[in-house]
N, CA, C and O atoms as a DFTB+ gen file, in Angstrom:
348 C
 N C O
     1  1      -7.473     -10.909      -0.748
     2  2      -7.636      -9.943      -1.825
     3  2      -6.647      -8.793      -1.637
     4  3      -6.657      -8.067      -0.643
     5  1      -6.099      -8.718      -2.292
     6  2      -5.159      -6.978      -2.844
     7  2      -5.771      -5.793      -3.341
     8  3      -6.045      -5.772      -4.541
     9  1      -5.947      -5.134      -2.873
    10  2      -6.459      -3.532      -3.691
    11  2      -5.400      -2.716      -4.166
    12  3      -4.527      -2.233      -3.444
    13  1      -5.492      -2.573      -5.386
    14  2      -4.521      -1.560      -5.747
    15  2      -4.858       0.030      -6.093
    16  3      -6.026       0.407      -6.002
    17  1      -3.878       0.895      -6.466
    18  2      -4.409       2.130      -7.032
    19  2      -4.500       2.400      -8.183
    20  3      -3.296       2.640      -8.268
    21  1      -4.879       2.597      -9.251
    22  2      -4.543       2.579     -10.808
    23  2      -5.196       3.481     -11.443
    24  3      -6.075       4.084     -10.827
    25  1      -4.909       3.833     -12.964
    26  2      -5.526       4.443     -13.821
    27  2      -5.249       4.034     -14.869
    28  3      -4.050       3.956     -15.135
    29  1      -6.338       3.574     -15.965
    30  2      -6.086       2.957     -17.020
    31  2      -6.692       4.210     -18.464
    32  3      -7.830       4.664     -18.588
    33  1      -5.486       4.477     -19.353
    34  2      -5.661       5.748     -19.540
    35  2      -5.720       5.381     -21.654
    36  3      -4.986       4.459     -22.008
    37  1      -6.357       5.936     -22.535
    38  2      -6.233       5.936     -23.712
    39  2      -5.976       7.480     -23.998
    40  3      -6.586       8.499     -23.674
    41  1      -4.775       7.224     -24.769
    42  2      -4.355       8.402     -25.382
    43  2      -3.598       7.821     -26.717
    44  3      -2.850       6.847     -26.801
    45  1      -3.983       8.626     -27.615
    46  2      -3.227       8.078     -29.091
    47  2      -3.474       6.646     -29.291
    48  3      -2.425       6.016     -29.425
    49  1      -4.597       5.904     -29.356
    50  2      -5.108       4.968     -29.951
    51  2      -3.986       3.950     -29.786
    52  3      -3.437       3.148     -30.540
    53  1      -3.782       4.498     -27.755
    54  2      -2.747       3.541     -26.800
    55  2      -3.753       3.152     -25.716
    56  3      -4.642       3.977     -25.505
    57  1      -3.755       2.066     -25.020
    58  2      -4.736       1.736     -23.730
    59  2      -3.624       1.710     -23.010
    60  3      -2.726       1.566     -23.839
    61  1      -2.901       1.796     -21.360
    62  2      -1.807       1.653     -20.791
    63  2      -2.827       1.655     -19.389
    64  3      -3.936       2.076     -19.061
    65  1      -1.857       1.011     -18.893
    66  2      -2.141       1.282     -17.367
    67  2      -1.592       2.022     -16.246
    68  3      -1.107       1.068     -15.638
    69  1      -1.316       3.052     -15.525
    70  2      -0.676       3.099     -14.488
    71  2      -0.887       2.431     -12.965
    72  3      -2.013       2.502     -12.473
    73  1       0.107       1.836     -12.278
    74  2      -0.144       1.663     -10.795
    75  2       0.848       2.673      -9.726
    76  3       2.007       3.083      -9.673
    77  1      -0.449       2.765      -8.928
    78  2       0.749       3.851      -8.091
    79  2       1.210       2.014      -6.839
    80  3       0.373       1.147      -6.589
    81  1       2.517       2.000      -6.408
    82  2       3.329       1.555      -5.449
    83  2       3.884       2.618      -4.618
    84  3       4.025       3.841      -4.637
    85  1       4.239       1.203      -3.583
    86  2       5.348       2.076      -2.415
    87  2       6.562       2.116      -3.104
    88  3       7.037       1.419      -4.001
    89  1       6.950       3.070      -2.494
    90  2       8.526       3.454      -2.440
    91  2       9.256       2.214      -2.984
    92  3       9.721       2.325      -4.118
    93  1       9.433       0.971      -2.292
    94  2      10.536       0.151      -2.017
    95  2      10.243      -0.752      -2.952
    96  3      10.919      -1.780      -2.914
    97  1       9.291      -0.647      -3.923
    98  2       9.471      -1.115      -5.088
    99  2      10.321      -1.104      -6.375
   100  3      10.511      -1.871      -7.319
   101  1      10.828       0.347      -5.909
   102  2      11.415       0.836      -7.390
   103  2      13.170       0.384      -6.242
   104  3      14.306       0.679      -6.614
   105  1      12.933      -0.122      -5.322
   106  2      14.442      -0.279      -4.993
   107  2      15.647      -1.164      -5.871
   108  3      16.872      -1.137      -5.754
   109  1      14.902      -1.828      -6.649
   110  2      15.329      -3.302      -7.507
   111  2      14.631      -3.357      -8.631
   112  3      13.404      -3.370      -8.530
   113  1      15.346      -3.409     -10.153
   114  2      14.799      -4.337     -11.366
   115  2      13.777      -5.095     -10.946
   116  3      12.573      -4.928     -11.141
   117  1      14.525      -6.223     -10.158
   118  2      13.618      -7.387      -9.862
   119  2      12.507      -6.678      -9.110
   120  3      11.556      -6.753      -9.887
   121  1      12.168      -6.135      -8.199
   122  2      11.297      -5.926      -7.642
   123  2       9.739      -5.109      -8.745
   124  3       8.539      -5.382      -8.704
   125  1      10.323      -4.332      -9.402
   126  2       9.455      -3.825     -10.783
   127  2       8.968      -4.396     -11.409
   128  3       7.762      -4.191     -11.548
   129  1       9.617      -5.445     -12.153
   130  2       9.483      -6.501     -13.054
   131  2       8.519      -7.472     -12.103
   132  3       7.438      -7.813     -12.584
   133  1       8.775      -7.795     -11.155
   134  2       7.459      -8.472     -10.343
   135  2       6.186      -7.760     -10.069
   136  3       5.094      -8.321      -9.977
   137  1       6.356      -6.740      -9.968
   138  2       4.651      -5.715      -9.511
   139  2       4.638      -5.958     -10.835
   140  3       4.456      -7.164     -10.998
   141  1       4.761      -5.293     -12.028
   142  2       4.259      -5.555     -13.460
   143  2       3.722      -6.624     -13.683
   144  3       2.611      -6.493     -14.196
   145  1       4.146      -7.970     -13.459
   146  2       3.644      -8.919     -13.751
   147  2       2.369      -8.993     -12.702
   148  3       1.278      -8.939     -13.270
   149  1       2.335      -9.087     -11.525
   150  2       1.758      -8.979     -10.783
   151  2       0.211      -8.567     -10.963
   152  3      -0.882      -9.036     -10.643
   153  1       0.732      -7.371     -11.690
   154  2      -0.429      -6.127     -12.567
   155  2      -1.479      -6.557     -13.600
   156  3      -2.637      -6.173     -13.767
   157  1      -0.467      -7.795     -14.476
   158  2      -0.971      -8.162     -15.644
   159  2      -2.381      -8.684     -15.740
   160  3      -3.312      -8.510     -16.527
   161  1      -2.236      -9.224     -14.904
   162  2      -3.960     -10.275     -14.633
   163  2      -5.191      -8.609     -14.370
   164  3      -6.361      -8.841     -14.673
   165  1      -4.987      -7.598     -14.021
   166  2      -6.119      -6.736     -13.734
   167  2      -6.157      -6.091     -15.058
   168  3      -7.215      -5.827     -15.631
   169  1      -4.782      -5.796     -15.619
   170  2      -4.633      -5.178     -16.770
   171  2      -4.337      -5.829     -17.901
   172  3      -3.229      -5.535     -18.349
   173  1      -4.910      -6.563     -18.477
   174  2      -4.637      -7.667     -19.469
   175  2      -4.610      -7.056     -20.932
   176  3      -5.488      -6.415     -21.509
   177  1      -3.083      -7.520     -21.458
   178  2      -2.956      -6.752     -22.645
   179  2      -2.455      -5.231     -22.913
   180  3      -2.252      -4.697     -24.003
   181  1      -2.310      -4.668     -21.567
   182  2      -1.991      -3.538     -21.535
   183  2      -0.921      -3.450     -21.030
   184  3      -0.631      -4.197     -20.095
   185  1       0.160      -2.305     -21.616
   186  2       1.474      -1.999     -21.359
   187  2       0.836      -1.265     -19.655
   188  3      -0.187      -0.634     -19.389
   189  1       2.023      -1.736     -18.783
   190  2       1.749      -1.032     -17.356
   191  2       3.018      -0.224     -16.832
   192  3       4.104      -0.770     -16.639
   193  1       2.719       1.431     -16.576
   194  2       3.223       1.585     -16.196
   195  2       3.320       1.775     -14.785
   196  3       2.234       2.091     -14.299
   197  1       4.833       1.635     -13.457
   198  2       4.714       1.857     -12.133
   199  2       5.030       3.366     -11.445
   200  3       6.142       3.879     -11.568
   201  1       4.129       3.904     -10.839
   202  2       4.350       5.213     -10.223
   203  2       4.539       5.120      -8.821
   204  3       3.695       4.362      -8.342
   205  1       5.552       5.737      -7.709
   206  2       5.870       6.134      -6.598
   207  2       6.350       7.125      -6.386
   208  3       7.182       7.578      -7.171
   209  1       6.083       7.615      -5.556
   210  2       6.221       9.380      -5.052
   211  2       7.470       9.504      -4.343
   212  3       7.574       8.758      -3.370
   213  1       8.425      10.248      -4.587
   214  2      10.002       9.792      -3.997
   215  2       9.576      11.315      -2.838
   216  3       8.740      12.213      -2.932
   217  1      10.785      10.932      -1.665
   218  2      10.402      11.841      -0.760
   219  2      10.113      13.391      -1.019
   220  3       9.685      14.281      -0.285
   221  1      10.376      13.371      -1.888
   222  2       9.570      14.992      -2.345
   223  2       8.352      15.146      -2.660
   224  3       7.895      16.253      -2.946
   225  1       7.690      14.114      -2.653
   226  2       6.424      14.226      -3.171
   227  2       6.244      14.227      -4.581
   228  3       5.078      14.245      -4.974
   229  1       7.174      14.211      -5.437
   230  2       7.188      13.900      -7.097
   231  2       7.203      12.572      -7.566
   232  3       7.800      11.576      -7.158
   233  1       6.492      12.739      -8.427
   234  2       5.805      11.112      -9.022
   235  2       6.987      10.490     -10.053
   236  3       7.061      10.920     -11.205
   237  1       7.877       9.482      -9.577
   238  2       8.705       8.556     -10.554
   239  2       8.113       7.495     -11.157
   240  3       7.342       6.759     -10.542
   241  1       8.463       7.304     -12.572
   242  2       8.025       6.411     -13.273
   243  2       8.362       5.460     -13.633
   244  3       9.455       5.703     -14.144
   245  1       8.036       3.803     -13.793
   246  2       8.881       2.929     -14.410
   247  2       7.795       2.004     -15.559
   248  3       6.685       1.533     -15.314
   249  1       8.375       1.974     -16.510
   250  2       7.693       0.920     -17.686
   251  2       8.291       1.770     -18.922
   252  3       9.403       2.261     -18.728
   253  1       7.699       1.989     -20.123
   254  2       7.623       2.189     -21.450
   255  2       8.212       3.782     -21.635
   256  3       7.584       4.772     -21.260
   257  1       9.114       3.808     -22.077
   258  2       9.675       5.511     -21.931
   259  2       8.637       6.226     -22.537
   260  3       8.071       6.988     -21.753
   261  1       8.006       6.225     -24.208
   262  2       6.935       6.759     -24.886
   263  2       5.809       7.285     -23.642
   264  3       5.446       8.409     -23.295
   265  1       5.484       6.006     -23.202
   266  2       4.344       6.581     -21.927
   267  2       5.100       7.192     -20.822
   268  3       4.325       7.888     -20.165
   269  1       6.417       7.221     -20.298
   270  2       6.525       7.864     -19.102
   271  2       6.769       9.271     -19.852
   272  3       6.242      10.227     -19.282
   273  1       7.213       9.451     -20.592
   274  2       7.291      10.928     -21.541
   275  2       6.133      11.331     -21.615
   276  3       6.162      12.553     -21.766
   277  1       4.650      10.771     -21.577
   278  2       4.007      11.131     -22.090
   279  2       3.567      12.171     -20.838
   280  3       3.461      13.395     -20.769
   281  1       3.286      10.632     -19.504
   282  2       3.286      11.195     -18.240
   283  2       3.700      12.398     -17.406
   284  3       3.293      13.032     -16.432
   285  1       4.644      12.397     -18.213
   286  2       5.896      14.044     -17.592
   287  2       5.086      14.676     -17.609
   288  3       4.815      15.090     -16.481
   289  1       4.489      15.015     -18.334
   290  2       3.727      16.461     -18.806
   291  2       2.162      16.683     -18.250
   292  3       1.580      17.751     -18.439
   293  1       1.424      15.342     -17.408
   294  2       0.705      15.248     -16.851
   295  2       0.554      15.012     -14.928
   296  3       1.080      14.208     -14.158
   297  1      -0.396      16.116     -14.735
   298  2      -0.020      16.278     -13.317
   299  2      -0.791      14.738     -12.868
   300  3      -1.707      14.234     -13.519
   301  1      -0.233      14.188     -11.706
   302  2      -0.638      12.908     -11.413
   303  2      -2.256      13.066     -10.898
   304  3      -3.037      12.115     -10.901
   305  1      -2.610      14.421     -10.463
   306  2      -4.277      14.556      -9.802
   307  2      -5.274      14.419     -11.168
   308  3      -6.502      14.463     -11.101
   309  1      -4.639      14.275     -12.194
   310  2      -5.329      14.651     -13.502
   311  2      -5.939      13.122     -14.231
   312  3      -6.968      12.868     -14.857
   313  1      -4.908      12.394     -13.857
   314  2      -5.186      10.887     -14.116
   315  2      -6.372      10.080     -12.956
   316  3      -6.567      10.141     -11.742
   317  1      -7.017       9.290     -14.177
   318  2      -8.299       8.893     -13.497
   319  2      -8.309       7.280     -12.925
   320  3      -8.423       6.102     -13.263
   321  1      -8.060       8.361     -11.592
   322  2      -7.458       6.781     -10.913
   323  2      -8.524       6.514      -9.939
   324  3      -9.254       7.365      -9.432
   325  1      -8.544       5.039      -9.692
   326  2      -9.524       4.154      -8.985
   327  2      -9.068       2.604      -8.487
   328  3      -8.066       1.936      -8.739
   329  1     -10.078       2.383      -7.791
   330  2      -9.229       1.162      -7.172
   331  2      -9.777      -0.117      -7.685
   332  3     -10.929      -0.364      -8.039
   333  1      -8.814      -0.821      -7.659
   334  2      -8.970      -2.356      -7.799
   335  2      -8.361      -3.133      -7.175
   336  3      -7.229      -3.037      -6.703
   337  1      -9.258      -4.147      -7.132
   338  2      -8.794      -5.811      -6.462
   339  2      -8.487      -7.004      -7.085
   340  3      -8.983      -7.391      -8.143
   341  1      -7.891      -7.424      -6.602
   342  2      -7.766      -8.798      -7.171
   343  2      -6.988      -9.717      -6.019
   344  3      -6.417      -9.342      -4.995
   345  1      -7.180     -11.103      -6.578
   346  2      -6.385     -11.593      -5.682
   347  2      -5.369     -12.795      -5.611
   348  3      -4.738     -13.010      -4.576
C-alpha cells in the first residue's frame, strides 16, 4: 500500500485534486506525467494537480495553469489535506 498526501478541493463548480510529492519528481516531464497518472485511480475524474516544496520552503506547482493560478493565492496550510492509500 502507498499513502499519499492530498487535498481534494471544489471551487467554482471545479472538483481538482492536489498531491503534495518529493522534490525529485518535478525533476522530469516524464516523471510528473507518471505521479498524475499514478494519482488517477484515488482521484477519478478529477483534474490533479502536483505540489513540492523547493528548498525554500515554497510550494511549486504542476498540472492545469487555471488551478495553479488559482493556488497562488492560497496559503498551502489552508488546503484541506488528508491522507490516502492505495495500492
Amino acid at each position: 500500500m502507498i499513502k499519499v498526501t492530498g487535498a481534494v478541493i471544489k471551487k467554482q463548480g471545479l472538483t481538482f485534486a492536489v498531491v503534495a510529492v518529493k522534490n525529485h519528481v518535478f525533476n522530469t516531464q516524464h516523471d510528473r506525467q507518471e505521479a498524475q497518472i499514478s494519482f488517477a485511480s484515488i482521484f477519478p475524474g478529477m483534474p490533479i494537480v502536483l505540489m513540492a516544496r523547493s528548498p525554500g520552503n515554497s510550494p511549486q506547482y504542476w498540472g492545469r495553469r487555471d488551478i495553479i493560478q488559482f493556488l497562488s493565492n492560497v496559503h498551502p496550510s489552508r488546503l484541506p489535506w488528508r491522507e490516502f492509500t492505495f495500492n
